[in-house]
N, C-alpha and C positions, 0 to 999 in steps of 0.2 A: 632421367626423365623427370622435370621437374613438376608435371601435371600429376603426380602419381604423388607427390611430397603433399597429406593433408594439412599438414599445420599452418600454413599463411593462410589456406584456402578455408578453415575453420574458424580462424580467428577473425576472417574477413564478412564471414558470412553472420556470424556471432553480431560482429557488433554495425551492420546494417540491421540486419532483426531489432537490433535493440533500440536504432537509432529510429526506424519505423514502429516501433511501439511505444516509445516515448513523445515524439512528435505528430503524428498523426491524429491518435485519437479525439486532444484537444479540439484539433481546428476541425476533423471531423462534425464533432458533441458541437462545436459553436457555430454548426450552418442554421441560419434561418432560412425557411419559408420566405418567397416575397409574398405571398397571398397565402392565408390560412384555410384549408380546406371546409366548406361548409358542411356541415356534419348531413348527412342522406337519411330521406327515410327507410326507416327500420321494415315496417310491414312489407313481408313476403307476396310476392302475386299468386294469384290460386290460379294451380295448375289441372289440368286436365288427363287421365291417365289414356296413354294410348290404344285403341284399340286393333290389335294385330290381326289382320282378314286371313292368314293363315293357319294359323292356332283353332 
């Protein structure tokens, strides 16, 4: 039963891992934005605490 032999299936899986942690990251880190997000304001809204008619 060849599915049961790890050794191709080890060294196959080894060096995709390695081929996706060497090539990806870059092209990942070098996506740009096409539009750069406007930065939001900061101030919270004032909230109102509930008041529960069963309590």
């Amino acid at each position: 039963m060849p599915q049961l032999n790890p050794s191709p299936w080890l060294a196959i899986l080894l060096f995709t891992w390695a081929t996706f942690l060497i090539m990806l990251p870059p092209k990942i880190m070098a996506h740009t934005f096409l539009n750069e997000p406007a930065l939001q304001n900061v101030v919270k809204p004032k909230t109102t605490p509930w008041n529960w008619p069963w309590l």
